[in-house]
C-alpha positions as CSV (number, residue, x, y, z in Angstrom):
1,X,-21.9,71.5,-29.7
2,X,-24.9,72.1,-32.0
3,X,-28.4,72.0,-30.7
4,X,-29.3,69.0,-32.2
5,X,-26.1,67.0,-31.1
6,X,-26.8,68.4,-27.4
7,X,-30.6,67.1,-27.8
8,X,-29.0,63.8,-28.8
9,X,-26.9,63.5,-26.1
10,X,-29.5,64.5,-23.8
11,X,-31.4,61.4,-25.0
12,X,-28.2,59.0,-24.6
13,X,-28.0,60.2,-21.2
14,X,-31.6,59.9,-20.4
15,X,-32.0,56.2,-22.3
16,X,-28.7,55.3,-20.0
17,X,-30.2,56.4,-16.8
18,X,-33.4,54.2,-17.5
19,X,-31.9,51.3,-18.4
20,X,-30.0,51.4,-14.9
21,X,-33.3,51.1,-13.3
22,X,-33.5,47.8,-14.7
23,X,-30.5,45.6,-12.7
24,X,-29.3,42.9,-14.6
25,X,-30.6,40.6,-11.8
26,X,-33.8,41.8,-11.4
27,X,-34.1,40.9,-15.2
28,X,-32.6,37.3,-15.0
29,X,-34.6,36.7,-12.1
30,X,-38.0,38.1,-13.9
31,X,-36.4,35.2,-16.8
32,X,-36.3,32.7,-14.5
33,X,-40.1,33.5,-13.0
34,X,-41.3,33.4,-16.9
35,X,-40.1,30.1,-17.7
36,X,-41.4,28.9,-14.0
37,X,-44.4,30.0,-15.0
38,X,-44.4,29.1,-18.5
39,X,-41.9,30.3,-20.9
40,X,-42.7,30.5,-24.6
41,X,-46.6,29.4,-23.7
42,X,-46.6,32.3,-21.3
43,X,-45.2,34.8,-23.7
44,X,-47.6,34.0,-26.1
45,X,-50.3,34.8,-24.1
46,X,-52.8,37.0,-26.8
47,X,-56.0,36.1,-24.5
48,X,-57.1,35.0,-21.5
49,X,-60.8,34.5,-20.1
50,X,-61.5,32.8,-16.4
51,X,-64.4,32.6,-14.4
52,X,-63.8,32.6,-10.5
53,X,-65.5,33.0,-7.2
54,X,-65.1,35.7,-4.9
55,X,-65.9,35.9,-1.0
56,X,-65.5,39.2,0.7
57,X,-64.8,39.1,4.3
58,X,-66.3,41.3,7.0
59,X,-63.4,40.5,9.7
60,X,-62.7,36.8,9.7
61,X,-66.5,36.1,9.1
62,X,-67.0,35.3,4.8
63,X,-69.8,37.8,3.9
64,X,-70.7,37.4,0.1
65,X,-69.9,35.2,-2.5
66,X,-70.3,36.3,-6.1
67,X,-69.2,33.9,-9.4
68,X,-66.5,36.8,-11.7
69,X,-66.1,36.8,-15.1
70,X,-63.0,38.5,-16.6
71,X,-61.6,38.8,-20.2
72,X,-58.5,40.3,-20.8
73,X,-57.1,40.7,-24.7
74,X,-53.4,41.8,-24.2
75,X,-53.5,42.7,-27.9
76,X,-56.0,46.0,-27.7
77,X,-55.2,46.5,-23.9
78,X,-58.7,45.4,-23.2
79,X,-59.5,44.3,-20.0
80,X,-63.3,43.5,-18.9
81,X,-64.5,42.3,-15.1
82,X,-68.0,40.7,-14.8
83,X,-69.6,40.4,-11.5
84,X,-72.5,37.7,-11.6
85,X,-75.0,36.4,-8.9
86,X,-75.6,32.9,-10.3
87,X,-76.5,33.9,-13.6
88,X,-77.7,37.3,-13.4
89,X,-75.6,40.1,-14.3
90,X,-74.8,42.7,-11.7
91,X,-72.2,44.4,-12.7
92,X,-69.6,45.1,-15.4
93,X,-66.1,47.1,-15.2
94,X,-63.7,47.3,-18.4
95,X,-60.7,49.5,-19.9
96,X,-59.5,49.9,-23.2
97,X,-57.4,52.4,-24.6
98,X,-59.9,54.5,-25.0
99,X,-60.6,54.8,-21.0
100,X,-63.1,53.0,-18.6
101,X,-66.6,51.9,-18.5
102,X,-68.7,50.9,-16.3
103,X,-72.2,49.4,-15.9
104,X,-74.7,47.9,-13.0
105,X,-78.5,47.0,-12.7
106,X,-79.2,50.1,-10.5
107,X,-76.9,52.7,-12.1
108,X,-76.6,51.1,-15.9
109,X,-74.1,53.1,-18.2
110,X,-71.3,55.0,-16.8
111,X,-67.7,56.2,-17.5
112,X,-65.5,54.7,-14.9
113,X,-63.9,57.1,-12.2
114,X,-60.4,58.0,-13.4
115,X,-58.2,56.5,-10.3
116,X,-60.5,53.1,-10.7
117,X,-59.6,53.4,-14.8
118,X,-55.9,53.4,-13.7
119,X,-56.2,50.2,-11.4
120,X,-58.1,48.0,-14.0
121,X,-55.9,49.0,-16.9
122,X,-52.9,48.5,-13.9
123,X,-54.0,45.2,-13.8
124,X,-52.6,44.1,-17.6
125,X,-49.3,44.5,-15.8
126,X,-49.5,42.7,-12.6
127,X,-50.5,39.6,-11.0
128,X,-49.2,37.1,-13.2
129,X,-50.2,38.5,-16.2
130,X,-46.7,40.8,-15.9
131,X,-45.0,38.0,-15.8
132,X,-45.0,37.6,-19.7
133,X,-42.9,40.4,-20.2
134,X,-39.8,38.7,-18.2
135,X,-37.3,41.0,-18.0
136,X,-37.8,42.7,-21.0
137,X,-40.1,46.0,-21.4
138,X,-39.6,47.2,-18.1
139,X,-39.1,50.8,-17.2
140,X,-37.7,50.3,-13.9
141,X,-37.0,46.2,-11.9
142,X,-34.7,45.8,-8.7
143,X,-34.3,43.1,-6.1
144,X,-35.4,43.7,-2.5
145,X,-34.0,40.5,-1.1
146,X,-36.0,37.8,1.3
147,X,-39.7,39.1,2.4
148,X,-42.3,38.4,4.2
149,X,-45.7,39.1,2.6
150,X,-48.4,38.4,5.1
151,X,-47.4,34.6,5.9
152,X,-45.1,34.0,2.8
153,X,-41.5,34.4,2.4
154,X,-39.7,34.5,-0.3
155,X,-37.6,36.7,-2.7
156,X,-38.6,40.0,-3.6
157,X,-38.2,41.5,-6.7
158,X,-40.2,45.4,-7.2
159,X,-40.9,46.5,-11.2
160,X,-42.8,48.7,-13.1
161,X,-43.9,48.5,-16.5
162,X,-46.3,51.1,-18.6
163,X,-46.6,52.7,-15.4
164,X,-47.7,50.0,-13.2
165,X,-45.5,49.2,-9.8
166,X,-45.5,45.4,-8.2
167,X,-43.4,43.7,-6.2
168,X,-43.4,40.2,-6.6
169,X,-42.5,37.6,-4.2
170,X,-40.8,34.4,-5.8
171,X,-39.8,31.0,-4.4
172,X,-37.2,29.1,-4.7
173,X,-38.1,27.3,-7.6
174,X,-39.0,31.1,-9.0
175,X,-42.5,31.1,-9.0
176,X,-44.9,33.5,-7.8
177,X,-46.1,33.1,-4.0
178,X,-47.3,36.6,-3.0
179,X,-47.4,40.4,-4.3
180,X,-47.9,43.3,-2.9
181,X,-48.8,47.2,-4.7
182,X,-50.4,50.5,-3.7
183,X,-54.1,50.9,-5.0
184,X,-57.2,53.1,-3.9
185,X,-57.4,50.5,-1.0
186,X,-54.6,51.5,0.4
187,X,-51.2,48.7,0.7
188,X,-53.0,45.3,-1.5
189,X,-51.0,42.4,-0.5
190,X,-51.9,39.1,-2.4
191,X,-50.7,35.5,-1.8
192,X,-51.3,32.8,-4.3
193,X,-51.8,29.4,-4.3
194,X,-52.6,26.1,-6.0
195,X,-50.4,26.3,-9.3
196,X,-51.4,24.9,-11.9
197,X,-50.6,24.4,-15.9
198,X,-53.5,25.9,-18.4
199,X,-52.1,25.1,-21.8
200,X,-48.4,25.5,-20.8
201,X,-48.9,28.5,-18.8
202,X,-48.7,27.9,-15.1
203,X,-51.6,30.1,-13.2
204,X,-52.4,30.8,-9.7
205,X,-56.1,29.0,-9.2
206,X,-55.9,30.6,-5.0
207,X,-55.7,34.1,-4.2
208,X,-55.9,35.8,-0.9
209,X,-56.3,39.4,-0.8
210,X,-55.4,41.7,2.4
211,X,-55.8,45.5,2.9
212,X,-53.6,46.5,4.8
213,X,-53.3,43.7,6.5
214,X,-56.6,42.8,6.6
215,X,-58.1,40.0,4.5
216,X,-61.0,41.2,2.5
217,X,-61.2,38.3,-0.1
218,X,-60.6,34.8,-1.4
219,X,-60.8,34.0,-5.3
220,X,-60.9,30.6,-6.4
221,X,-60.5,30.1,-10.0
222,X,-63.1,27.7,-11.3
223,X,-62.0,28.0,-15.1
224,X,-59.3,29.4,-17.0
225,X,-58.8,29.4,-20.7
226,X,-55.3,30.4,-22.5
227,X,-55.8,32.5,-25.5
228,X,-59.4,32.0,-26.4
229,X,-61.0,33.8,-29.5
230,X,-62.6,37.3,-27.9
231,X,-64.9,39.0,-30.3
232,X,-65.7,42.7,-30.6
233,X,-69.0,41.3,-28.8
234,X,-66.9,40.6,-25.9
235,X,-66.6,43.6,-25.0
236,X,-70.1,45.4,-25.7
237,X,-71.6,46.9,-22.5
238,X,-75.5,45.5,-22.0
């Protein structure tokens, strides 16, 4: 056997093992959560811009309440987080293929720590932005069976795409209740709420999120707009 032939059956095998990361009904059941929570409309997703508000939680007691901004072009792999008091500015995160950026009122310009690049730019794949994929483009998807996430049950279903690990929690009529993923906060364990259809795509408008076990905020979508026109301005740090 030549070189080249052994090279290219090297790369069979290796293609072979990494599509049996990917069970067959992993990917159905990532299908079915696609067309729950949209189908075509949600794989056309280009764009998306919402504006939220946050509490933080300091034990059971709310602590702060700030209004969030995010835009997130799927395109360029752009992903930007405002943080806003009211109407003035506090804070801005973002990621782009090109790394992360960061800017506040009492620090201004600064390149974003590499394990809190990873997370933001994690984010184009999870939540239920990963959804659009279905099962298609993933490197690894396997079903974990009925879990509990916090106070949800449902069906589990663990996948990683571009280097991102989830595991979603579905219901019965496939749609995304809860998820759950290991970040710089240690276990983050999120259970959504309030479903609702955006231009075809069907988006969480409740999130709870726990560290490790703990709840240390609420987001409550106030807006949400499907594919809206993001210019290179968008993206511009003040």
């Amino acid at each position: 056997m030549t070189a080249s032939w052994k090279y290219l059956a090297g790369f069979v095998l290796m293609s072979t093992l990494a599509l049996a990361q990917v069970t067959p009904d992993a990917a159905q059941a990532l299908e079915k959560m696609r067309q729950a929570h949209g189908g075509q409309a949600l794989a056309n997703l280009r764009t998306y811009r919402e504006v939220a508000t946050l509490t933080t939680f300091s034990g059971p007691q709310a602590e702060h309440t700030l209004t969030v901004v995010s835009y997130a072009d799927f395109s360029s792999q752009r992903l930007r987080v405002e943080y806003r008091d009211g109407a003035k500015l506090l804070q801005v995160l973002q990621v782009s293929p090109a790394g992360g950026q960061s800017w506040s009122v009492l620090s201004g310009r600064k390149a974003l720590e590499p394990t809190l690049t990873k997370e933001l730019r994690d984010g184009l794949y999870q939540t239920w932005y990963g959804l659009r994929f279905g099962g298609r483009g993933r490197e690894m998807a396997r079903l974990e069976g009925r879990r509990t996430f916090g106070d949800v049950t449902g069906q589990a279903v663990a996948v990683r795409t571009q280097g991102s690990q989830t595991t979603y929690l579905f219901n019965a009529q496939y749609q995304l209740v809860a998820e759950r993923y290991q970040n710089s906060q240690g276990q983050l364990t999120v259970l959504y709420s309030d479903l609702r259809l955006v231009s075809g795509v069907r988006i969480p408008f409740q999130a709870r999120l726990y560290a490790d076990g703990d709840l240390f905020a609420e987001v409550r979508v106030q807006q949400a707009q499907v594919n809206p026109r993001l210019s290179p301005e968008t993206f511009q740090l003040p």
